[in-house]
N, C-alpha and C positions, 0 to 999 in steps of 0.2 A: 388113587385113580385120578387120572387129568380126563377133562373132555378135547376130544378132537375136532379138529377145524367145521368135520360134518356133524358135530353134536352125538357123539357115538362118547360115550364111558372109554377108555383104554389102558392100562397099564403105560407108568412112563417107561419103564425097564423094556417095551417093543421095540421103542426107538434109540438102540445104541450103534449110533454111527462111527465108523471109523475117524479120526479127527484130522490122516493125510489130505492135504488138498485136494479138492477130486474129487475124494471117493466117495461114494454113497454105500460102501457096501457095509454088511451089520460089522459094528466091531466084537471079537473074543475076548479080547485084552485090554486091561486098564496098566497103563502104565504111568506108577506115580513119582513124582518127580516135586524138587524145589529149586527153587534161584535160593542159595543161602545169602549175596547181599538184601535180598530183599522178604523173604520168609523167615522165619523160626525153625529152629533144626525140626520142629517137631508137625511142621506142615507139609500137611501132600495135596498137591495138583493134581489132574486126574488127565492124560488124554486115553481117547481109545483106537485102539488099533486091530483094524480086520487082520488077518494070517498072512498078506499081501506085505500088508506095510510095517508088521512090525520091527522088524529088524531096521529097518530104516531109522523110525522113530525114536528107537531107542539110542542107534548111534546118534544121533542128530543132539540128544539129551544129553547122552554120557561125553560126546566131544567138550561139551560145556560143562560140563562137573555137575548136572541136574540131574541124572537116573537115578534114582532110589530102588527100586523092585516094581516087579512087573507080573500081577495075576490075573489071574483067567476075570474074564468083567464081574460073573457070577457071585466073587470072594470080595468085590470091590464092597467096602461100608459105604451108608449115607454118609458118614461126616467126610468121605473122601472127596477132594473137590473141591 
C-alpha cells in the first residue's frame, strides 16, 4: 500500500499507465524488453501499454532487437522492472 498525494491508503497496482507518450490511459500490457549492450540476457524492463498502443510499442522494441514477450500487466512480477 502507498499513500496518495490526499493521504488516502491506495494500491500502487491502480495506477498502471500506459508508457506511449501521451497517454494517460490504464495500461493491460507489460511489455518486457532489454538493450543486450547494456543489460544481462537475463534482465527485464518493463513498459506498459494500454490496448491502443500496444502494437506500436512493441514494434518500436522489436525494430531494435529489444522485445522479449509481452503479458497481460496482471502476470507482470515485482522483480519485473
Amino acid at each position: 500500500m502507498t499513500d496518495s498525494p490526499d493521504g488516502r491508503a491506495e494500491d500502487a497496482i491502480d495506477e498502471v499507465v500506459c508508457s506511449a507518450k501521451g497517454c494517460r490511459s490504464s495500461a493491460t500490457w507489460g511489455l518486457r524488453w532489454n538493450n543486450p549492450r547494456l543489460h544481462t540476457a537475463e534482465r527485464r524492463k518493463v513498459w506498459l501499454a494500454c490496448d491502443e498502443h500496444r502494437g506500436h510499442l512493441e514494434h518500436f522494441l522489436g525494430a531494435r532487437g529489444f522485445h522479449r514477450d509481452t503479458v497481460p500487466v496482471g502476470d507482470l512480477a515485482a522483480s519485473d522492472g
